[in-house]
C-alpha positions in Angstrom: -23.3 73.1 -1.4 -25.3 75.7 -2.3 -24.7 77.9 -5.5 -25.6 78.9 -9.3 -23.2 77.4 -11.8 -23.5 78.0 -15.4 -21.6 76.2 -17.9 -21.0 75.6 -21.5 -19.6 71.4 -22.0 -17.6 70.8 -25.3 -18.2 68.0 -27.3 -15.7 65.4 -28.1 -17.2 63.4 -30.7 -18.5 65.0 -33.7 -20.5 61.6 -34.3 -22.2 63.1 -31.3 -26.2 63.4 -31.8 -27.1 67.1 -30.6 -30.6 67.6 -30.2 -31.3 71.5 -31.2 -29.4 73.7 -33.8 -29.3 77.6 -32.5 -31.1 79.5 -32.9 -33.5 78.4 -30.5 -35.5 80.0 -27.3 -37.4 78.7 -24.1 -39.4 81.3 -22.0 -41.4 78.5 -20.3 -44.8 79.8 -20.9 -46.5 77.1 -22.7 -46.0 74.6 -20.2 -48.3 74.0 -17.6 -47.1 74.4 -14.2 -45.0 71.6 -12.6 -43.7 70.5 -16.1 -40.7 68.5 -16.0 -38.7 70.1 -18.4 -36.4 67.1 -19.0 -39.8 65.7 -20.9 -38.5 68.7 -23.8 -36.2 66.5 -26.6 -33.9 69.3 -26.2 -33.6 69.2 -22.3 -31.8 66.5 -19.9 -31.2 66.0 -16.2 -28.0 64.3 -15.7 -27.3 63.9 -12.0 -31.0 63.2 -10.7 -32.5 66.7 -10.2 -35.4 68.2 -11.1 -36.1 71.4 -13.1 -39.8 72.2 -13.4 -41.8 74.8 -14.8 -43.6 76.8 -11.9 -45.1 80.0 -11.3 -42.9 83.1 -11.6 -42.1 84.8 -7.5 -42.8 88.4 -6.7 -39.2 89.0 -7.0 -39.1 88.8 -11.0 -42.2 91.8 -11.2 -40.1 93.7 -9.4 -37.4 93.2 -11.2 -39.2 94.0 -14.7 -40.8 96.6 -13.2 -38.1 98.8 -11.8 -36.5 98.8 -15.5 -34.7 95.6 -15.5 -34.4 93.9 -19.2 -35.3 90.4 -20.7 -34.1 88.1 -23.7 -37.6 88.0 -25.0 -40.5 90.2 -24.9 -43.3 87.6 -24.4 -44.9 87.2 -21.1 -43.4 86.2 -17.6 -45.8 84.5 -15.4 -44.1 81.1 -15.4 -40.1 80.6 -14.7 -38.3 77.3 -14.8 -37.4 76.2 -11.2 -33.7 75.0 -11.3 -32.7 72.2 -8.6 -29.3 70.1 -9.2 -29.2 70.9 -12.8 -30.9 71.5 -16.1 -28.6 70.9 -19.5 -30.1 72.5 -22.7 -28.2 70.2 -25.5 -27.6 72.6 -28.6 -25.4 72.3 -31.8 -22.5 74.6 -32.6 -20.3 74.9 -35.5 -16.7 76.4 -36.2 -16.3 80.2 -36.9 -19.2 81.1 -35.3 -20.2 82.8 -31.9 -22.8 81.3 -29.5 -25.0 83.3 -27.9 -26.6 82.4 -24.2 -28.7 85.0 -23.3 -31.0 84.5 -19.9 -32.6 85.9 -17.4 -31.8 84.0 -13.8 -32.1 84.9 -10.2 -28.5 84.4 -9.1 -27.9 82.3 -5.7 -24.8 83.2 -4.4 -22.2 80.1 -4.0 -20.6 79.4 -0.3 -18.5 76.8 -2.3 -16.9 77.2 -5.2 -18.2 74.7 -7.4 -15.7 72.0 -9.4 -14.8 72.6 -12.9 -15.3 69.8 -14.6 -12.5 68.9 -17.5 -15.4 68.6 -20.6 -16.4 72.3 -19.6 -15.7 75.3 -22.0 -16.3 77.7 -19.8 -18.5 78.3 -16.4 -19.7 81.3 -14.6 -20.9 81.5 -11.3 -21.2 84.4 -7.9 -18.9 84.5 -5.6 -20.9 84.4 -1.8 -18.5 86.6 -0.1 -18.0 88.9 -2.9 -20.9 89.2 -5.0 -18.8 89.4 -7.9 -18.9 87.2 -11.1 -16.1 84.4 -10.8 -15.1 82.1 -14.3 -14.0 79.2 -15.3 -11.1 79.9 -18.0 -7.6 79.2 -19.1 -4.7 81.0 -17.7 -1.8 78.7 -18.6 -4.4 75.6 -16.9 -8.0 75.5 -16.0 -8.5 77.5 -13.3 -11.6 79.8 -11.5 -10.8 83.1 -11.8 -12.7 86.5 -9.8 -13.6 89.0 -12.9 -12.2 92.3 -10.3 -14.7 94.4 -12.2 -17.4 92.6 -12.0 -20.8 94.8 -10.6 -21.5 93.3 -6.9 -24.5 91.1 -7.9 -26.7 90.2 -4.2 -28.3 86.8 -3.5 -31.2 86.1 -5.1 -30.9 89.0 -7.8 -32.4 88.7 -10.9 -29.5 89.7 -13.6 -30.0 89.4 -17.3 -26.7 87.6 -18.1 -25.4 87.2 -21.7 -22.4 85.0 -22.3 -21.0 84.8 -25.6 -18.6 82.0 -26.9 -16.6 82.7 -30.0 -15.3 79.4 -32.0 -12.8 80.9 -34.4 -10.9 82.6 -31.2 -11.6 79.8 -28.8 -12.6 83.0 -26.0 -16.1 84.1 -24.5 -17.3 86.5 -22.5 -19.7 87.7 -19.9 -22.5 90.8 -19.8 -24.4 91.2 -16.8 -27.7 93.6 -17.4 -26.4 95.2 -20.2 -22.6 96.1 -19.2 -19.7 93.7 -21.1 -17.1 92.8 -17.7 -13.7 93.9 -19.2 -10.3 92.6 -17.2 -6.3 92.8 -17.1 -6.6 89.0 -18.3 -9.0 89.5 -21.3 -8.5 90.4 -24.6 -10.2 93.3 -26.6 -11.4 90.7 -29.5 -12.1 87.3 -29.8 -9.0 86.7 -31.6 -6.5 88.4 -28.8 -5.3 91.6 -30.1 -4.5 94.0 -26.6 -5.3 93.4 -23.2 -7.1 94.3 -21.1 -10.7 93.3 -22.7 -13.7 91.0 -21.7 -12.5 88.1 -24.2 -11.5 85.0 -22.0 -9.9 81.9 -23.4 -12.0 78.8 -22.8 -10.5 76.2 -21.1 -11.7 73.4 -24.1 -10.7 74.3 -27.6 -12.6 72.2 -29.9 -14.2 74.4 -31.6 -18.1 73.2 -30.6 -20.5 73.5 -28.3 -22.5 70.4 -27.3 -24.7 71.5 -23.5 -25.4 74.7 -21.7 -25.5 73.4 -18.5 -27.8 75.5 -15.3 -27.1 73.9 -11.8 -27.8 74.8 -8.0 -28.6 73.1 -5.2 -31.9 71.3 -3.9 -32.0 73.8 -1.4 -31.8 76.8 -3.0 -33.2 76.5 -6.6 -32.2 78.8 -9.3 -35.1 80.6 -11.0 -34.7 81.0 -15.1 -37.3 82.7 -17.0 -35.8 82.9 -20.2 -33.1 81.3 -22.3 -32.2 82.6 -26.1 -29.1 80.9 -27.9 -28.3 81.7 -30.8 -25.0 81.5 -33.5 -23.5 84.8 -35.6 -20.4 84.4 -38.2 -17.7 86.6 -37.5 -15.5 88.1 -40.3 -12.1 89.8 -39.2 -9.2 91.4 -40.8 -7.2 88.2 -39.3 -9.5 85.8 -41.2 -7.8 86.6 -44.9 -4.5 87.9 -43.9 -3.1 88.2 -40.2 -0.3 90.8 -41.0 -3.0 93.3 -42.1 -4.4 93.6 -38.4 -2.5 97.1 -36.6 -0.3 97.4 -39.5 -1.1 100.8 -39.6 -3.0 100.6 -43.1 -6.7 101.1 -44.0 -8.9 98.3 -43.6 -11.1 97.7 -46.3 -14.0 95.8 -46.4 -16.0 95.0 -49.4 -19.3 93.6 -48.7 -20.8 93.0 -52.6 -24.1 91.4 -53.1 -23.8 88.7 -55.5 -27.1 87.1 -56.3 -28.7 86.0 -53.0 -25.1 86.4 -51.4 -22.8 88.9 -50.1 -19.4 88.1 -50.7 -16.9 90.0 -47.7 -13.5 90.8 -48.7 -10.9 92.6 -46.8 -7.7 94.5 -48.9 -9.0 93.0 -52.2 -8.8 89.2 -50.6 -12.5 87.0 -50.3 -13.0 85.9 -46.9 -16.2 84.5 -47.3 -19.8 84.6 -48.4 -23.1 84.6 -46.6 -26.4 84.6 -46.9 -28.1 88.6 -46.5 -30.5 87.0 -43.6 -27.6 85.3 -41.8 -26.4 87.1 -39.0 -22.8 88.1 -39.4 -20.7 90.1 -37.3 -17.6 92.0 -39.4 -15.5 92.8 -37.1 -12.8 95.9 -37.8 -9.1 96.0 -36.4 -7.0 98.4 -34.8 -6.3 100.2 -38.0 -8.3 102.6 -39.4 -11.7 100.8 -41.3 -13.8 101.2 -44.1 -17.1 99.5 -44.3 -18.2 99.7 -48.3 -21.4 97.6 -49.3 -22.7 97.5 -52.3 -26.3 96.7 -52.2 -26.7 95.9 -56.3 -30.3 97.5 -55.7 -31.4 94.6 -53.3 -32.1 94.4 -49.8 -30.2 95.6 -46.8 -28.0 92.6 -45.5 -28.8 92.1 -41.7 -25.5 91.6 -40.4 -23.6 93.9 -37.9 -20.7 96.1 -38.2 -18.0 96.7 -35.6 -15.3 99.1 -35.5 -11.8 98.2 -34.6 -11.7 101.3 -32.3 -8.2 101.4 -33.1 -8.5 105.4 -32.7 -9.3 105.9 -36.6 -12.2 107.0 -37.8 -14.3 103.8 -38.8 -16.5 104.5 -41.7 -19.5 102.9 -43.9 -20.7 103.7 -47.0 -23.6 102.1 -49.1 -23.7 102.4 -52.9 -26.1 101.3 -55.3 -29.4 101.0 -52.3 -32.7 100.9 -53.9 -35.5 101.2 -51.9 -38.8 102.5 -50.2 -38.2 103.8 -46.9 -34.2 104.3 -45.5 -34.1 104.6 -41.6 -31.4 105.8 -39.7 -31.2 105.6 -35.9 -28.6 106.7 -33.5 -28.2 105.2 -29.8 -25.0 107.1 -28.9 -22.0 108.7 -30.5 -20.7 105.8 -32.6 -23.8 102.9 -32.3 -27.0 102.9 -34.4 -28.7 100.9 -37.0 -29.4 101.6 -40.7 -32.7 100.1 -42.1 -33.8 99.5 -45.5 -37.5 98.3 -46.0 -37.7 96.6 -42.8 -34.1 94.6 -42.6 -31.9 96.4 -40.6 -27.9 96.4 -40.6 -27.0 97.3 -36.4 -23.5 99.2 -36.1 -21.0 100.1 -33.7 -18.0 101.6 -33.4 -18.4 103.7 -36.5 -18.2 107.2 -37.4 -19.6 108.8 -40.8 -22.5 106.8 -42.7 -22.5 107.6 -46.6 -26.0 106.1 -48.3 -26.0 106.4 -52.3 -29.0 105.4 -54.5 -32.4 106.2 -54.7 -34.8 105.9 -51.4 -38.4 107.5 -51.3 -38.4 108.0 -48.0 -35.6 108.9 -45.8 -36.1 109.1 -41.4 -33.5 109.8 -39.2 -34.1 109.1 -35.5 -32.0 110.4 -32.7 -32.2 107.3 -29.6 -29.4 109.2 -27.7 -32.0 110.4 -25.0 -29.1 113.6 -25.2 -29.5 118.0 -25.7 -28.7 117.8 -29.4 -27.5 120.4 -32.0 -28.8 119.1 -35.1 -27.4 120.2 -38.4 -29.8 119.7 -41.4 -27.3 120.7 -44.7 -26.8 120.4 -48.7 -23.6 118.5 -49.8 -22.3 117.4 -52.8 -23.7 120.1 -55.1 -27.1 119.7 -53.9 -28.0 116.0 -54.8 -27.2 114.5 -50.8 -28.5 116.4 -47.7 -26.5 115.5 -44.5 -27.6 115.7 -40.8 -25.2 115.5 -38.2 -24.7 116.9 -34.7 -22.5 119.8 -33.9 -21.7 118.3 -30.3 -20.2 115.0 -31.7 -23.5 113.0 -29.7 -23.6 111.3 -33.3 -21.9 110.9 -36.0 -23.1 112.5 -39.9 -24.9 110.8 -42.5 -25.0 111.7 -46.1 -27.7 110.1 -48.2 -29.3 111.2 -51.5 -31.4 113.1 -51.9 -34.8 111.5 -50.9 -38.2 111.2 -53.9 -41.0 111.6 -51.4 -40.1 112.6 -47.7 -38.0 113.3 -45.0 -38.6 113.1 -41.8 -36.4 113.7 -38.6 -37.1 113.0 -35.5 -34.9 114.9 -32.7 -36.0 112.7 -29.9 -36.2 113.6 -26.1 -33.5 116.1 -24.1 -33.5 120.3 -25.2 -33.1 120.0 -28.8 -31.7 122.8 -31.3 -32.2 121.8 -35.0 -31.0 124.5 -37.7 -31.5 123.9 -41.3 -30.9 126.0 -45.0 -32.8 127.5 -47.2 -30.0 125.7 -49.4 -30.9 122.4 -47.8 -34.4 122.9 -48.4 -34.5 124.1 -51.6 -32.4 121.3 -52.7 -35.2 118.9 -51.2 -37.6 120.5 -53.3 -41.2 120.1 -53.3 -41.5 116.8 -51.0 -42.6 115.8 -47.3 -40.0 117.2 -45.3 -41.4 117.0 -41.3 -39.2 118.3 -38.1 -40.2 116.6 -34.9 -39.1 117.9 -32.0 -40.8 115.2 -29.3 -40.1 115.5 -25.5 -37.7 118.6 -24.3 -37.8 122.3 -25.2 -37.0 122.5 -28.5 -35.8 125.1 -31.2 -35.8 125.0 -34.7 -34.1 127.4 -36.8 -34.3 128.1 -40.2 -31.4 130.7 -42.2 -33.4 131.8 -45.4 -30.3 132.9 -46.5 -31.6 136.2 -48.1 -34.9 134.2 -49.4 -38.6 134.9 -48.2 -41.1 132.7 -46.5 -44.2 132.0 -44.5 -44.9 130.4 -41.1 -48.1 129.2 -40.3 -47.9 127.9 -37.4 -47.5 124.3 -38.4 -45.5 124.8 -41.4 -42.8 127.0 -43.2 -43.9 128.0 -46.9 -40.8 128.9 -49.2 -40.2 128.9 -52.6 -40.6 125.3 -53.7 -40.5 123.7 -50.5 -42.6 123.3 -47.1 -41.3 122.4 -44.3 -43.8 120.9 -41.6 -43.1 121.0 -37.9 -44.3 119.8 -34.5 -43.2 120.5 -30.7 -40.8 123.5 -31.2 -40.9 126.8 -29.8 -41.8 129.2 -32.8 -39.3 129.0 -35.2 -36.9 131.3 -36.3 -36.7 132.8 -39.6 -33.6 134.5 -40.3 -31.8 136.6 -43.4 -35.6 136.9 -44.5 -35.7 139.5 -47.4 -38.4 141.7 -46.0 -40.7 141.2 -43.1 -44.0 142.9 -43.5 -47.0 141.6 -42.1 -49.3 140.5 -45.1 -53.1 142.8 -45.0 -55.2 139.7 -46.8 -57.5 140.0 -49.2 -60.4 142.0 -46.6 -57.6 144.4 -45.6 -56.9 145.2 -49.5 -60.6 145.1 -50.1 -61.3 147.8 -47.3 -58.3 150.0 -48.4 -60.3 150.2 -51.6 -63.4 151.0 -50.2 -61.9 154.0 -48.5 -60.3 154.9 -51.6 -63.6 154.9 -53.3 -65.2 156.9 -50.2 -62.3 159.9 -50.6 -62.3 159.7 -54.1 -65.9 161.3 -54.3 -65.7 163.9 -51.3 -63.9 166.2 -54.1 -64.9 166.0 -57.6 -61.6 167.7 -59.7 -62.1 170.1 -62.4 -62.2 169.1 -65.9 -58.4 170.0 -66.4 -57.3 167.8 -63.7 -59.1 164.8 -64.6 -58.0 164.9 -68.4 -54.5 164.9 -67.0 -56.1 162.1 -64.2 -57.3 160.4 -67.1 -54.1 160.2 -69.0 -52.0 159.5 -66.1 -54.6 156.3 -64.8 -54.2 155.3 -68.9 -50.7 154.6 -68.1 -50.2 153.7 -64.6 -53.3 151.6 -64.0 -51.6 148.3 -65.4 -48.2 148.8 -63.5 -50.1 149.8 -60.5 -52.7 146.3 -60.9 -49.6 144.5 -61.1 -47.0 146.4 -58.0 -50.8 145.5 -55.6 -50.7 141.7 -57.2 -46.9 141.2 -56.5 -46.8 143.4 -53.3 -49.6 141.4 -51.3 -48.1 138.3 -52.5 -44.9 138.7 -50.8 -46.5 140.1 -48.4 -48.0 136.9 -47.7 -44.6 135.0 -48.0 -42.1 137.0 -45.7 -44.5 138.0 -42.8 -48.0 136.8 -42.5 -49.9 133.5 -41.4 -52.3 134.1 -43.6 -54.6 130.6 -44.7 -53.2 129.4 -48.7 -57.1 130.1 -49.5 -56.2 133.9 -49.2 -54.3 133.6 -52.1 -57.6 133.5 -53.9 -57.9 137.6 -52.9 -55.3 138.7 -55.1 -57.2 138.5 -58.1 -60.3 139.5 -56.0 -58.7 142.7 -54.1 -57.0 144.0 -57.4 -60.2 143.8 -59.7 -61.9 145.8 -57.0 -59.4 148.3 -56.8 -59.1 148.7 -60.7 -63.1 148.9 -60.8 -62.8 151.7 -58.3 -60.3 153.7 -60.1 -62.2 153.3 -63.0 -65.0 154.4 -61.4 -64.1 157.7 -60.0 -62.6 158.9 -63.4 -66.1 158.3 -65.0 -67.7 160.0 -62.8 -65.7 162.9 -62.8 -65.8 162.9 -66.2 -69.4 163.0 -65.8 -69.7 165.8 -63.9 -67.3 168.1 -65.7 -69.2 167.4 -68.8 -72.2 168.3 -66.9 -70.0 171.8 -65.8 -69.1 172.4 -69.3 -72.6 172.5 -70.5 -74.4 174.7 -67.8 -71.2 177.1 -68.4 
């Protein structure tokens, strides 16, 4: 027989001694080559066979290198040669999900392999087919063809994920990436609406004793990485089955309480965890509403999951305390929100509401997609929200940040617009556009308000906004738009003031009335050249902030040469006077 069978064997004793306690993670580089891995505390060969550590085939470069994914990110010169079986013994409690995560080279079965009555589940590849086959219950054990299963050929590699929930007794099965959805799955662990990749598992006592890796001596099975690993999940089901697709908002309450977060769903507790566990909450078919409230400590690392019931799924965050807020975006309901380096992972979800105070605040759009980015002021100027026009991701709304802002628009033909408003509201901190890969505009509606572009920055009233791989901005509803003459341009108009003034000395009657009328407009007109080469600067230059130190300069010149002239045509008509 010759085939790749994995399978997960329930135990039946809970007396039973189980060697290793998820999570836990093999990627067979630290053993030297021909290892038997059954020497490992953790690992067994029940029927005779041999698995041994050898060095990784051609195939697996390939593989990596034409954008294929792994478990782990460490190196993959050695791989664990499969023949008859290899059985990782691992310990699994109640409520939780375990994780089997690998990367195998699949060899295609000519006989479908026996199910054995201790096993869970099983997965193996149909010869004729390609297609992922399982072992499940359907009314009695039975192997069953997953119809949309990708074609997987002999000897691929595949990175295969299969993931085993003990509170709804199902599992299923990812191959590189892409869940395998079918008319006899369910959409959750717990059943809900079919069809969905949830399978029920054939044994139902609620823990997992061996993940079991078999093949034939002829064909060995090459596995270069294996990751298990447990997560809690907390459903609308868990406090109160009726509220699940009764129409009504979900709400979940995730509070911290000391080291704790205690999760409650329509006012009832479900449960408490630890922040560094790793906790699914799971939404129903209803409409849901993710509040946490962070008490000013960290960011719990658990994930959020939207029912998808055709709602819209939100989160909020109140009372968040902290350095640096990160907000990324893979698509147009999945992301991650990051405070100080622990990061909550969503999906599902639509709008993202962060209260509290943050320094720093950086969005990152992952989507890879054209965006039309929307930078605005809400709630009377204390949040600013970015969201894209197109519905590639969803808003968020966070307060107002202390120290910076920066947002980074990723790759694809980006088109970011934000207010004066917006900006103003910001005030004077970092705030830094980044366009990236793409052709990229950036737009900025001064809404009847004056500024500066540099090249490298926009200079407003109160704020600067810095940029980097856009096309040249554009300013619009600017207030005026006349290009700045610097100090040497105001310096040189008074120069040729000075140099007409004294082609044509006036007669004594002109200059007493001169005199007079320099008396009184001398100070408005010191002041209209002060103010008038300042905004000059602001609306239409890209003049250097060290011109600023001309003002003063240029108009003490031109006062001195005012001056000037009307003393010496004083002069002169005094010297008239006398000869006459």
């Amino acid at each position: 027989m010759r085939h790749f069978l994995l399978s997960v064997v329930a135990c039946f004793s809970v007396a039973t001694a189980l060697a290793a306690t998820p999570p836990a993670d093999e990627d067979f580089e630290s053993q030297a080559i021909n290892y038997d891995i059954a020497n490992e505390g953790d690992w067994t060969s029940t029927t005779g066979g041999t698995a041994t550590v050898v060095a990784a085939p051609a195939s697996l470069a390939s593989y990596l290198g034409g954008g294929g994914t792994a478990p782990l990110s460490g190196g993959h010169a050695q791989v664990l040669s499969v023949e008859e079986d290899a059985v990782l013994t691992v310990a699994g409690t109640a409520d939780h999900e375990v994780v089997a995560e690998m990367l195998v080279q699949v060899v295609r079965s000519g006989v479908q392999p026996t199910g054995a009555p201790g096993d869970q589940l099983a997965v193996y590849v149909d010869d004729l087919s390609g297609k992922v086959n399982v072992w499940y219950d359907n009314g009695g054990s039975a192997w069953y063809e997953l119809t949309s299963s990708p074609v997987i050929a002999d000897l691929e590699w595949v990175h295969l994920v299969v993931t085993a929930n003990y509170d709804g007794n199902r599992y299923k099965v990812s191959v590189n990436g892409s869940e395998i959805s079918d008319a006899n799955g369910y959409s959750t662990a717990k059943g809900a609406t079919q069809p969905g990749p949830w399978l029920n598992m054939v044994q139902t006592n609620n823990v997992i004793a061996e993940i079991e890796i078999a093949t034939s001596a002829a064909a060995p099975t090459y596995l270069d990485e294996l990751v298990v690993s447990t997560s809690r999940v907390v459903e609308v089901s868990d406090v109160d089955p009726n509220l699940s697709g009764d129409g009504n908002d979900d709400v979940f309450e995730i509070v911290r309480v000391g080291p704790n977060f205690r999760i409650s769903v329509g006012g009832q507790v479900a449960t408490f965890v630890d922040a560094a566990e790793s906790v699914t909450i799971q939404g129903s078919n209803d409409t849901d509403v993710f509040n946490f409230d962070l008490a000013g400590g960290v960011m719990p690392q658990f994930t959020v999951a939207g029912g998808g019931g055709g709602g819209v799924d939100s989160m909020n965050f109140t009372d968040v305390d902290g350095n640096t807020l990160t907000y990324s975006v893979v698509n147009v309901t999945d992301g991650s929100v990051a405070l100080d380096g622990n990061t909550l992972t969503f999906t599902g979800l639509e709008p993202t509401e962060v209260n509290g105070t943050v320094t720093n605040v950086i969005i990152n759009d992952n989507t890879g997609a054209a965006q039309s980015i929307v930078v605005s002021s809400v709630s009377a100027g204390t949040q600013t929200r970015v969201e894209a026009t197109g519905a590639t991701f969803e808003r968020i709304d966070f307060t107002n940040p202390t120290g910076s802002l920066i947002i980074n628009a990723g790759s694809g033909n980006d088109d970011v617009s934000v207010t004066q408003t917006a900006l103003a509201a910001l005030g004077n901190i970092f705030i830094e556009f980044n366009g990236d890969a793409g052709t990229d505009v950036l737009n900025v509606d001064l809404e009847g308000s004056s500024a500066v572009d540099t090249g490298t920055q926009i200079i407003g009233t109160g704020w600067v906004l810095n940029y980097n791989d856009f096309n040249a901005p554009t300013l619009a509803n600017l207030i005026l738009a006349v290009p700045a003459l610097g100090e040497w341009g105001i310096i040189l108009l008074s120069l040729t003031l000075l140099v007409f003034g004294l082609r044509r000395l006036p007669s004594a009657s002109e200059i007493i009335v001169a005199r007079e009328a320099l008396s009184r407009a001398l100070p408005a007109a010191v002041l209209i050249v002060a103010v008038g080469y300042a905004v000059m600067l602001a609306v239409g230059s890209s003049v250097a902030a060290a011109d600023l130190f001309g003002i003063p300069v240029a108009t003490a010149l031109l006062a001195y040469v005012v001056a000037f002239c009307a003393e010496h045509r004083d002069a002169n008509a005094a010297q008239a006077n006398r000869v006459a």
